[in-house]
MARDREN-432092 format. One line per field, with one value per residue: residue number from 1; z, y, x of N, C-alpha, C in turn. Coordinates in Angstrom, 2 decimals, m for minus. Example, Ala and Ser with C-alpha at 12.3 -4.5 7.8 and 13.67 -1.06 7.14 Angstrom:
% MARDREN-432092
num	1 2 $
n.pz	7.80 7.08 $
n.py	m5.69 m2.25 $
n.px	13.19 12.85 $
ca.pz	7.80 7.14 $
ca.py	m4.50 m1.06 $
ca.px	12.30 13.67 $
c.pz	7.80 7.87 $
c.py	m3.30 0.03 $
c.px	13.20 12.90 $
END
This chain:
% MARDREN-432092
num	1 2 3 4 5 6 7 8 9 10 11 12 13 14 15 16 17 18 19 20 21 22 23 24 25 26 27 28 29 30 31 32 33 34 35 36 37 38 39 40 41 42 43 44 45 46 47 48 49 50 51 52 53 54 55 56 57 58 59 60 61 62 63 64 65 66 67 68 69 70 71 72 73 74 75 76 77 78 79 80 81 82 83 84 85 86 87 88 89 90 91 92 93 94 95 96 97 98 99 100 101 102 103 104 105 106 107 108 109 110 111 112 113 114 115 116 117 118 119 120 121 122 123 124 125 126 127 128 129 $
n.pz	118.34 117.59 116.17 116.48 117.81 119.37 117.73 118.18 117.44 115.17 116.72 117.14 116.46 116.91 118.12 116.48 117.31 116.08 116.26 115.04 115.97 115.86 116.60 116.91 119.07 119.88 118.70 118.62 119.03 119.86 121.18 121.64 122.12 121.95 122.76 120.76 122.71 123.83 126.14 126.72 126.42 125.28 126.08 124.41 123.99 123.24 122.85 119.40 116.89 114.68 112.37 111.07 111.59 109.74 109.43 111.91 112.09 110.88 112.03 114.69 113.56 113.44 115.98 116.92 115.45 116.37 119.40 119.31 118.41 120.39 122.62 122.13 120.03 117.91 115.39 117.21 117.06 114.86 113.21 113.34 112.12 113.01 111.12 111.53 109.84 107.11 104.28 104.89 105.08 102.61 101.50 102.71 100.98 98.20 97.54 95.13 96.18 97.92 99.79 98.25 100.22 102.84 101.90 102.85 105.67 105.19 104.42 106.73 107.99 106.24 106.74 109.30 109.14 108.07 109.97 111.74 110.68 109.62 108.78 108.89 107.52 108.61 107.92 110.57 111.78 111.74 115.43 116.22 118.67 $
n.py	127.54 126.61 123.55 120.24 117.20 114.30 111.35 108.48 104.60 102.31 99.76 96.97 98.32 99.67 102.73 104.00 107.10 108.88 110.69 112.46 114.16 117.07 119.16 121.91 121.00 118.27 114.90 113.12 110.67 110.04 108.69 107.81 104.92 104.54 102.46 101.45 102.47 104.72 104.51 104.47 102.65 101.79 104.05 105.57 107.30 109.46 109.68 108.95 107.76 109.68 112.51 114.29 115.19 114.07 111.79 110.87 110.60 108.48 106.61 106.53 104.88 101.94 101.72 101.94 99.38 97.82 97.46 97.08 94.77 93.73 93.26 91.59 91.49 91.31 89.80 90.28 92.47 95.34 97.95 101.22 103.44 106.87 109.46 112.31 113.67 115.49 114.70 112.10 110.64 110.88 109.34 106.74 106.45 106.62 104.39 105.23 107.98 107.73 108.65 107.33 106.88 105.97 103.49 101.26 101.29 101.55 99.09 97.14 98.26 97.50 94.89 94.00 95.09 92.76 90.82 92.13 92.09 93.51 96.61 100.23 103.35 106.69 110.78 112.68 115.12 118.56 120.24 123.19 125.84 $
n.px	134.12 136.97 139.05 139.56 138.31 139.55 138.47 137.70 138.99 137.63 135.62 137.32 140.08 143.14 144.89 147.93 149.18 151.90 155.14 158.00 160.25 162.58 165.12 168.05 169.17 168.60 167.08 164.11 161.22 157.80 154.51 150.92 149.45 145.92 142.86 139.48 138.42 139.06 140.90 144.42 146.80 149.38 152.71 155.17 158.13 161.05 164.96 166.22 168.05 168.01 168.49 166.81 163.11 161.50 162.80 162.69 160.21 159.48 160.92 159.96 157.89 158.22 159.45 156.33 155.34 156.46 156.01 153.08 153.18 154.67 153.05 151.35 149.34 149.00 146.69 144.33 143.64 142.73 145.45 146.28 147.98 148.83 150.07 151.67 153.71 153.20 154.98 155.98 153.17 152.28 154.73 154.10 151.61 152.59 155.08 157.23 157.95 159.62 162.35 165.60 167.39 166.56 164.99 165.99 164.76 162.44 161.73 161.90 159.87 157.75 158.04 157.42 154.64 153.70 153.41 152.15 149.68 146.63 146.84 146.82 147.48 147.01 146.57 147.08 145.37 145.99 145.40 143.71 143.98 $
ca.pz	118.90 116.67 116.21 116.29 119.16 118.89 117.20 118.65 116.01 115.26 117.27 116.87 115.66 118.19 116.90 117.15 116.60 115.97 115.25 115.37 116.69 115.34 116.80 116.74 120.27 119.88 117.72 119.01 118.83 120.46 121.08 122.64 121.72 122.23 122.31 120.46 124.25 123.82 126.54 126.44 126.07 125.47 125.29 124.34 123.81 123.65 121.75 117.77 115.67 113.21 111.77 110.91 112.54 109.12 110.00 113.33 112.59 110.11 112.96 115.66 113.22 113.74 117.25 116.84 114.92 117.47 120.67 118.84 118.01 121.76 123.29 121.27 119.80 116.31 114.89 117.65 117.05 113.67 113.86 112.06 112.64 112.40 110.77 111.81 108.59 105.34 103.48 105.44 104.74 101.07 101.27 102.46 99.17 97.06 97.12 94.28 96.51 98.79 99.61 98.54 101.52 103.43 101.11 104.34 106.82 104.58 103.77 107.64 108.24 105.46 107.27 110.23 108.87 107.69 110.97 112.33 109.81 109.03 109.00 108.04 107.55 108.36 108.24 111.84 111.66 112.69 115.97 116.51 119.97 $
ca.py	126.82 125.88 122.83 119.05 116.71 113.13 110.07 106.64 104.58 101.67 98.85 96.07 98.43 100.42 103.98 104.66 108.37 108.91 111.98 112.83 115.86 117.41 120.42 121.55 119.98 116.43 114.37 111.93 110.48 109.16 108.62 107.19 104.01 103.74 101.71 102.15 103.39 105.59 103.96 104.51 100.94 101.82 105.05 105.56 108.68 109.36 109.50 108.09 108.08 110.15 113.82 114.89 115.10 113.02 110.50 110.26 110.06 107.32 105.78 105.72 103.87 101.38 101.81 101.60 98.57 96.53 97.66 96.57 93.27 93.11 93.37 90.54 92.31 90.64 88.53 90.41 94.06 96.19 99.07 102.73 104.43 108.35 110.09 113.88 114.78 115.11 114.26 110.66 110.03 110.68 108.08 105.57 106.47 106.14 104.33 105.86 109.11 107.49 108.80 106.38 106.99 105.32 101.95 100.00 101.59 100.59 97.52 96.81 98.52 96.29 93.19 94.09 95.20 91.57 90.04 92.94 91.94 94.75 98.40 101.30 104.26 108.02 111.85 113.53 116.15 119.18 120.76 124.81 125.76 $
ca.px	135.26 138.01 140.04 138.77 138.23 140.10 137.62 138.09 138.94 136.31 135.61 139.08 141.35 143.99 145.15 148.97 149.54 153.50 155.73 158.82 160.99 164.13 165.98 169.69 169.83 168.35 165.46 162.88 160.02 157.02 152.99 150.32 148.26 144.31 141.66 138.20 137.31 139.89 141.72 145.77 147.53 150.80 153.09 156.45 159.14 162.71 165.74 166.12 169.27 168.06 169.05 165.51 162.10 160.68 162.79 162.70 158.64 159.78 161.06 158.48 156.27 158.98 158.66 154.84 154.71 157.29 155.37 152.04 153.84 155.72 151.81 150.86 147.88 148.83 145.54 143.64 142.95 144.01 146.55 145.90 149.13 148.25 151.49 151.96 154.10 152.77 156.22 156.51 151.98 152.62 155.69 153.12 151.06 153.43 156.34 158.15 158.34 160.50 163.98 166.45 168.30 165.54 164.34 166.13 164.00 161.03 161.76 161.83 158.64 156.78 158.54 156.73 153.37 153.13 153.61 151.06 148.26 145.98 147.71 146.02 147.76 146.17 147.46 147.05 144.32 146.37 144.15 144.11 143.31 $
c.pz	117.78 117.26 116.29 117.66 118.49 118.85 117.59 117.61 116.21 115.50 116.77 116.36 117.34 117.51 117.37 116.74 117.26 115.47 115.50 115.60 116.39 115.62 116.71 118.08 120.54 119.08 118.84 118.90 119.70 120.38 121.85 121.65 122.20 121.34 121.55 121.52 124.64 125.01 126.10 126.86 126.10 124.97 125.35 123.87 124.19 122.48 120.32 117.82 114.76 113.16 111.54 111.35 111.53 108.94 111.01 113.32 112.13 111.40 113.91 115.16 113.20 114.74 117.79 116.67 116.33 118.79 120.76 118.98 119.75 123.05 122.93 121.00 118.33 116.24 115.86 117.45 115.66 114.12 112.44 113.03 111.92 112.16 110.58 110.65 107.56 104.23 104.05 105.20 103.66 100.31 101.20 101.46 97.99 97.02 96.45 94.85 97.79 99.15 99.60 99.43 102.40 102.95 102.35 105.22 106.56 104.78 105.52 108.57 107.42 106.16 108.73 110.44 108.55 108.88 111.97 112.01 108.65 110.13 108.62 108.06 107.37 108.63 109.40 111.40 112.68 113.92 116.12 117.82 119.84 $
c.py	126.11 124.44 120.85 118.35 114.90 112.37 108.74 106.20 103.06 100.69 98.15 96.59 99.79 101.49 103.88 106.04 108.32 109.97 112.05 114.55 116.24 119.02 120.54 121.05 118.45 115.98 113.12 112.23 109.73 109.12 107.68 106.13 103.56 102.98 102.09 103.01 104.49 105.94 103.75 103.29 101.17 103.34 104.72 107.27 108.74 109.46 109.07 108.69 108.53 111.53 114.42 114.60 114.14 111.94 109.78 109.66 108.25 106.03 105.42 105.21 102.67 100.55 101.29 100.54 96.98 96.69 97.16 94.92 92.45 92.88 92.15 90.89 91.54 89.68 89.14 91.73 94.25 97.41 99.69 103.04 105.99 109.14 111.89 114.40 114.13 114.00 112.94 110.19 109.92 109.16 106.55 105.12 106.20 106.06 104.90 107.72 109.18 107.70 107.59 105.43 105.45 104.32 101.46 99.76 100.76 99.68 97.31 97.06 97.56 94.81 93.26 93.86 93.37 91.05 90.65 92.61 93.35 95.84 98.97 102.47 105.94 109.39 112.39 114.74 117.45 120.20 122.22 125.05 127.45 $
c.px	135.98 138.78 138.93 139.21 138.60 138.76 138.10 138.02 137.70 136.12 136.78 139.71 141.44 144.21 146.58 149.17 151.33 154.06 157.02 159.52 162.15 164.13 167.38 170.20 170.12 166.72 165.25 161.88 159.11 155.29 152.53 149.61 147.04 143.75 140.55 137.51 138.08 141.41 143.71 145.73 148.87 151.57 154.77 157.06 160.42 163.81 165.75 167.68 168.41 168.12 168.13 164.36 161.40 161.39 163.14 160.74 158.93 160.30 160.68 157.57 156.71 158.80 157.45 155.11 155.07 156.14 153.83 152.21 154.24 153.73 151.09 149.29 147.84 147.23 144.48 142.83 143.56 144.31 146.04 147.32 149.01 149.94 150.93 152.46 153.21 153.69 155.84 154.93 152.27 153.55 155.03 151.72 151.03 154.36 157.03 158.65 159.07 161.51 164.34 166.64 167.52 164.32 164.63 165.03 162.84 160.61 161.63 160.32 157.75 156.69 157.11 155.43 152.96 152.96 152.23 149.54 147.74 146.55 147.14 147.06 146.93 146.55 146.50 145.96 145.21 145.23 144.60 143.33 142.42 $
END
């Protein structure tokens, strides 16, 4: 049997997995947030302003971080946000492989993470059925 079976993540921390979607019709993004019990908490999906699926992901971690924040989970649980693309995990690696374009975005995501606490960032395990 191929493919992997989702891991709860480890006692006080929530998982958000986040991706985004880009076709020539319309982009968005969304995901679910569990518990260590693997318990959904919060989902979201829908529209973005953005032109490409890596930064529409760029922007449900956005999404993520506010909805984390709007739950008031801050100081109580930590957040792993699981990123689907490669290109946009790498970014959170290493700054310097950041588009430009998208320092703003960043810079608004960092603002956040502070207010969040502890962030983890982790790449999506793609599954094969």
């Amino acid at each position: 049997m191929g493919g992997r079976f989702w891991c709860p993540p480890r006692h006080g921390w929530v998982n958000f997995n986040v991706s985004g979607v880009a076709n020539e019709d319309e982009v968005g993004c969304g995901r679910v947030l569990r518990d260590s019990d693997g318990v959904a908490r919060a989902l979201f999906s829908g529209p973005i302003a953005a032109k490409y699926s890596i930064t529409a992901e760029v922007g449900a971690i956005i999404i993520a971080l506010d909805v984390f924040l709007a739950m008031g989970w801050n100081g109580k649980s930590s957040l792993i946000i699981e990123i689907g693309s490669n290109e946009v995990f790498c970014w959170f690696e290493n700054k310097g492989l950041r588009l430009w374009l998208l320092h703003p975005i960043f810079k608004e995501i960092e603002t956040r993470m502070v207010q969040v606490g502890n962030v983890s960032f982790s790449k999506a395990e793609k599954h094969r059925n």
